[in-house]
Residue, then its C-alpha position, 0 to 999 in steps of 0.5 A: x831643430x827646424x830648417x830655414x824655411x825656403x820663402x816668406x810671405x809679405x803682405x801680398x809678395x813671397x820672397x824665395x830664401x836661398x843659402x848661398x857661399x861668398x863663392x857663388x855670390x860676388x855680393x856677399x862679403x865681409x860686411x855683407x851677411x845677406x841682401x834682399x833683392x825686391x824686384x826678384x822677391x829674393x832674400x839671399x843669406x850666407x851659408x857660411x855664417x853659423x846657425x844663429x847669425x843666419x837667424x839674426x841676418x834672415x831677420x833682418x832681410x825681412x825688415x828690408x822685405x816689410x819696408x820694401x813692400x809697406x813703404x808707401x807712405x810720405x816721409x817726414x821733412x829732414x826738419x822735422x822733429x824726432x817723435x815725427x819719425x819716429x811715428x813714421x818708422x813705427x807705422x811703416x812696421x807696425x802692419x807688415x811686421x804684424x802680418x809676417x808674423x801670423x802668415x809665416x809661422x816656420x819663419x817664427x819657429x826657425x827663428x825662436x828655437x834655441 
């Protein structure tokens, strides 16, 4: 089994993973499993959690990293329709996601093993 990799690339940013107890991190508690920090680049994860919960929780600190760092575009008005934010949440995605992907192949490996 691989080990989960120290950093991630997004698009031109490299965020430091670090495993952290609830013991030496006031932010992580029982509803919070992980946080991703944009200004100092950090994806923090519990290391208390089993092995595929910090599979799933790093995962979903990279979304925030991607929307982080991609958002730059201009959000739908509240009144607009469904497929309008739809297209919008897709677009903001589409290329970050993409380019994590091909930049961070231990990232797909740590991820996709059993």
């Amino acid at each position: 089994m691989s080990n989960m990799p120290s950093k991630v690339i997004v698009g031109t940013q490299v965020f430091q993973v670090v495993l952290r107890t609830r013991q030496n991190d006031g932010m992580l508690n029982d509803n919070t499993f992980g946080y991703t920090l944009d200004t100092e680049n950090l994806i923090v994860i519990d290391a208390s959690l089993a092995v595929s919960r910090q599979k799933t929780t790093l995962f979903h600190e990279v979304l925030h990293a991607v929307r982080m760092v991609f958002d730059t575009s201009i959000k739908p008005k509240k009144t607009d329709d469904f497929e309008v934010w739809e297209h919008y949440f897709i677009g903001l995605y589409e290329e970050g996601l993409l380019l994590v992907l091909r930049n961070n192949p231990d990232l797909m490996k740590y991820l996709l093993e059993d």
